[in-house]
C-alpha positions in Angstrom: 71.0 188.0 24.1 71.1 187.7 27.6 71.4 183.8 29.1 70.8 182.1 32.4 73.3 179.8 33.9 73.9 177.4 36.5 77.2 176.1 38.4 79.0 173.2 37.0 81.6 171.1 37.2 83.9 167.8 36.2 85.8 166.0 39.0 88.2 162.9 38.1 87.1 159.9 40.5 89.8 157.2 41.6 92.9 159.8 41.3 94.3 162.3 43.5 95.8 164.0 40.2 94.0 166.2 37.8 93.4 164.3 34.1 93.9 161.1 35.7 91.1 158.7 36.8 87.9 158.7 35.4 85.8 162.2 34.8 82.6 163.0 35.7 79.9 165.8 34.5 78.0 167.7 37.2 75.1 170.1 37.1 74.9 171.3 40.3 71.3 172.5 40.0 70.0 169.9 37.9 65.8 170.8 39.1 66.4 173.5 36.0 66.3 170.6 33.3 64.0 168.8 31.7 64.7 164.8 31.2 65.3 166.1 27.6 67.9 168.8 28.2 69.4 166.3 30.5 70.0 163.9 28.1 71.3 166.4 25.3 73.8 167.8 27.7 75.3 164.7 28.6 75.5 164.2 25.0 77.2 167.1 24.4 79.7 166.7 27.2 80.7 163.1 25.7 82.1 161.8 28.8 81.0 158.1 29.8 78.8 160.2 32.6 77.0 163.6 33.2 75.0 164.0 36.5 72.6 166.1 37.6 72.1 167.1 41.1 68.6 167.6 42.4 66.5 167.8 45.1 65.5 164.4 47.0 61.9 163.3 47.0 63.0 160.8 50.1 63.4 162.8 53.2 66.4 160.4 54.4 68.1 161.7 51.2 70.5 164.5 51.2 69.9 164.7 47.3 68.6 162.8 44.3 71.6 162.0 40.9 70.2 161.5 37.9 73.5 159.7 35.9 73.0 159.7 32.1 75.6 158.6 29.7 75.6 160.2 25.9 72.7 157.8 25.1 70.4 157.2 28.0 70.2 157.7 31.7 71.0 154.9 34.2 69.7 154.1 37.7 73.4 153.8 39.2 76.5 154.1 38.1 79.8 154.0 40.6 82.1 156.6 39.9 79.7 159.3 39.2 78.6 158.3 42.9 81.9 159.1 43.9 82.4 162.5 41.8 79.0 164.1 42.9 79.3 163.4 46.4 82.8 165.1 45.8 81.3 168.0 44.4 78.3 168.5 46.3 80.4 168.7 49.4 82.8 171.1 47.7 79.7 173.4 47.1 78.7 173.6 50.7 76.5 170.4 51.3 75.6 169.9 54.9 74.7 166.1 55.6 72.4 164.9 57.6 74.6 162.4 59.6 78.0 163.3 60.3 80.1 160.1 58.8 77.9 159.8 55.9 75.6 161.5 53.2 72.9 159.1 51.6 72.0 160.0 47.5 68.9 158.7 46.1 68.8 157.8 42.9 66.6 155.3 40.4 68.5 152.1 42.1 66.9 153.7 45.6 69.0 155.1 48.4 72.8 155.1 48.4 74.8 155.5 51.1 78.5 157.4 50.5 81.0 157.3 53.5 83.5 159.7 54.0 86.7 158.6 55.1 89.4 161.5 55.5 89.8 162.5 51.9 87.9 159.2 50.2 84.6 158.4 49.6 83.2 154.9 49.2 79.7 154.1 48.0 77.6 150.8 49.8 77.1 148.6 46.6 73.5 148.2 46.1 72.4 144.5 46.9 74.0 142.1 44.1 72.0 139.6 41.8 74.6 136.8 40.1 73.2 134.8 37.2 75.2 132.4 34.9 76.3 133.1 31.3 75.4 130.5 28.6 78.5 129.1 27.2 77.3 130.1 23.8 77.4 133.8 24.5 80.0 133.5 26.5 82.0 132.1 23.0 80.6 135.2 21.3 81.6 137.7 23.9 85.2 136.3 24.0 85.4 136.7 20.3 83.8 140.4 20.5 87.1 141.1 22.9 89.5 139.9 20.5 89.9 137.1 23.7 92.0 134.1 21.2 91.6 131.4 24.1 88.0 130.9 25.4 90.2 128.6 27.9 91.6 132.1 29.6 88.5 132.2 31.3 88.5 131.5 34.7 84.7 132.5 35.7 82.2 134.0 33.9 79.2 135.4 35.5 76.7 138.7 35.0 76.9 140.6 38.2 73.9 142.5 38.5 74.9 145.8 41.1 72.5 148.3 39.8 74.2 148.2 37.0 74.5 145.2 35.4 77.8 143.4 34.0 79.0 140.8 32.4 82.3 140.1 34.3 85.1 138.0 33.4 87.8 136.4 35.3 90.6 136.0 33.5 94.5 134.4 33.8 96.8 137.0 33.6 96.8 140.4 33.5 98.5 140.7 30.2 95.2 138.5 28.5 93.6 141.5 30.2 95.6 144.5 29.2 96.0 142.7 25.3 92.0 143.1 25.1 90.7 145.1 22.1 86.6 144.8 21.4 85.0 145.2 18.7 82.3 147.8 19.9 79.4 146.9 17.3 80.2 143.0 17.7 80.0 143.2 21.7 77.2 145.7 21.7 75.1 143.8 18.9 75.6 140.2 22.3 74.2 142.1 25.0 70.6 142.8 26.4 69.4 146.2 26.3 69.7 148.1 29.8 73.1 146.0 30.2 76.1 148.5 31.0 78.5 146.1 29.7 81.7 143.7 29.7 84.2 144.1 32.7 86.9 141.8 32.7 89.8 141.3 35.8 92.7 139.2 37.0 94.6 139.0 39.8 98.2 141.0 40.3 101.5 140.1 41.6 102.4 144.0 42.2 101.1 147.1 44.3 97.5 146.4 44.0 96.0 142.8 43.5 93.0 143.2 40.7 93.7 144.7 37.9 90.3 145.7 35.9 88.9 147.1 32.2 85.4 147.7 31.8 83.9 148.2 28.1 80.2 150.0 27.2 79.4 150.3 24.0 76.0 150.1 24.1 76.4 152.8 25.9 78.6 154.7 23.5 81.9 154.4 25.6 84.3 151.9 24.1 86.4 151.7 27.2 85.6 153.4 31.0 88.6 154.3 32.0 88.2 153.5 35.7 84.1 151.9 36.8 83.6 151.9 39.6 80.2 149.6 39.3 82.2 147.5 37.4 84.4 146.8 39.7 81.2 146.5 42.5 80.6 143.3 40.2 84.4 142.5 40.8 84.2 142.9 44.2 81.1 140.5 44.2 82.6 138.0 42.7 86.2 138.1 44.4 84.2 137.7 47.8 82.0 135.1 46.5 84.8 132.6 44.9 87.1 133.5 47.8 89.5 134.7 45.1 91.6 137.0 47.6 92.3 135.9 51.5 91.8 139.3 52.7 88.8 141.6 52.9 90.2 144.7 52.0 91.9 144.7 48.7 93.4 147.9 45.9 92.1 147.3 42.1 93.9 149.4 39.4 92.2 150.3 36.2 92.7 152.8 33.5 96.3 152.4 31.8 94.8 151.4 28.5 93.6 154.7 28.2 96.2 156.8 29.5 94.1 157.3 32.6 95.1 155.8 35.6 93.0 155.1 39.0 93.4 153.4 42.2 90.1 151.6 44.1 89.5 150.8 47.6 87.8 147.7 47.6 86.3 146.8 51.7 84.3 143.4 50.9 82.7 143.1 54.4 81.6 146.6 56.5 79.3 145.5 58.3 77.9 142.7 55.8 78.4 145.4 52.9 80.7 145.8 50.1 82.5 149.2 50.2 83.9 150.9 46.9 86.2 153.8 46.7 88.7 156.5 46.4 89.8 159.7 46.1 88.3 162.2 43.8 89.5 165.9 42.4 87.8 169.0 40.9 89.7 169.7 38.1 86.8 172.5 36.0 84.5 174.9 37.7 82.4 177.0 35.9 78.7 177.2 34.8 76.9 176.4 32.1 74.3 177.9 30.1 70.5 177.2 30.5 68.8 175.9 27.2 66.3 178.7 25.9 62.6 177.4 26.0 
């Protein structure tokens, strides 16, 4: 039986070094799928995201993502941003303006900057709402948190995708974290990514982050790069660092360690990124119809 294929690929965003950071899926001719296949491949690949990259409908677009995680597709999501950019490039894209390439996705438009070998995605506009100190009891319990009073701030950052995002004492209240993924999916709204949670460092970088999904089927993203968007909204907001350019590590819970660039004010926008590596090319095969 003979099969059609197209190219894809899997980049690790927020590393420099292969199986570090977080991975990403990309189809790198994703106009061949249905929205059904989509979905079904991104199940199959089991990562936290799959993208697909496709042709853009806006002209000021250099291409249209469509990000879907095992269960369902998303409008935005940060490090698969990051990793398709990455990957687009590597495969000969030719943007339209020289210091930046603009994706369109279900959020809207996207700009990704390209800075020697990082890339850093504008963070779609923020919308910050309280939580009720109910829930927020629930969700502490859900994270195995034993002190509600380790709470500093408590807030759901809305960047396009929407978190509820802890401040937190110490990083060792952060790294000592362990959900319990029905409890803490069972508290949050549907089309919520999840529960980030942060607290400032005394070493190399000063956040230190862990972002949990399950309601999207991924008990722990190694290293979000919307969740930390909804850090970075915060931090700037409650002043919490006296500089505007700060380094957030996430990821040595799961054995998968990343480094974000964090730029609170470019030009009135907050700046996420890093570095990203190809680590698979290949292709892979297109469903039969």
């Amino acid at each position: 039986m003979q099969h059609n294929y197209v190219a894809f690929s899997q980049a690790d965003v927020f590393t420099q070094i292969p199986y570090q950071g977080n991975p990403v899926a990309v189809i790198i001719d994703g106009d061949k799928f249905s929205d059904d296949e989509m979905q079904k491949i991104a199940n199959w690949t089991n990562l936290s995201e799959t993208t697909f990259l496709c042709s853009p409908t806006n002209p000021a677009a250099d291409y249209r993502l469509r990000i879907f995680t095992p269960k369902e597709e998303l409008s935005f999501a940060g490090h698969p941003t990051i990793g398709s950019a990455k990957v687009a490039l590597n495969n000969g894209l030719k943007p339209k303006h020289p210091e930046y390439l603009v994706q369109e996705c279900a959020k809207g438009l996207v700009p990704v900057y390209m800075k020697q070998d990082k890339l850093f995605f504008a963070l779609p506009k923020p919308d910050v709402k309280p939580i009720s100190s109910d829930l927020l009891e629930a969700i502490a319990q859900a994270l195995g948190l034993p002190n509600i009073d380790s709470i500093k701030l408590a807030k759901v950052v809305d960047v396009g995708a929407v978190w509820y995002t802890l401040y937190l004492d110490t990083v060792e209240t952060v790294l000592s974290l362990n959900p319990d993924d029905s409890q803490l999916a069972s508290l949050l709204p549907k089309g919520t990514s999840g529960v980030t949670v942060f607290a400032l460092t005394d070493g190399e970088t000063e956040v230190e982050v862990r972002s949990f999904a399950p309601g999207q089927g991924v008990h722990e993203d190694p290293v979000c790069g919307s969740g930390n968007g909804a850090v970075a909204v915060l931090v700037k907001e409650e002043h919490l660092l006296a500089k505007s350019h700060y380094l957030a590590s996430q990821g040595q819970k799961c054995g998968r360690s990343g480094l974000i660039e964090v730029d609170l004010d470019n030009q009135g926008q907050i700046l996420i990124g890093g570095q990203a590596v190809e680590c698979i090319k290949g292709r892979i095969t297109l469903p039969e119809r």
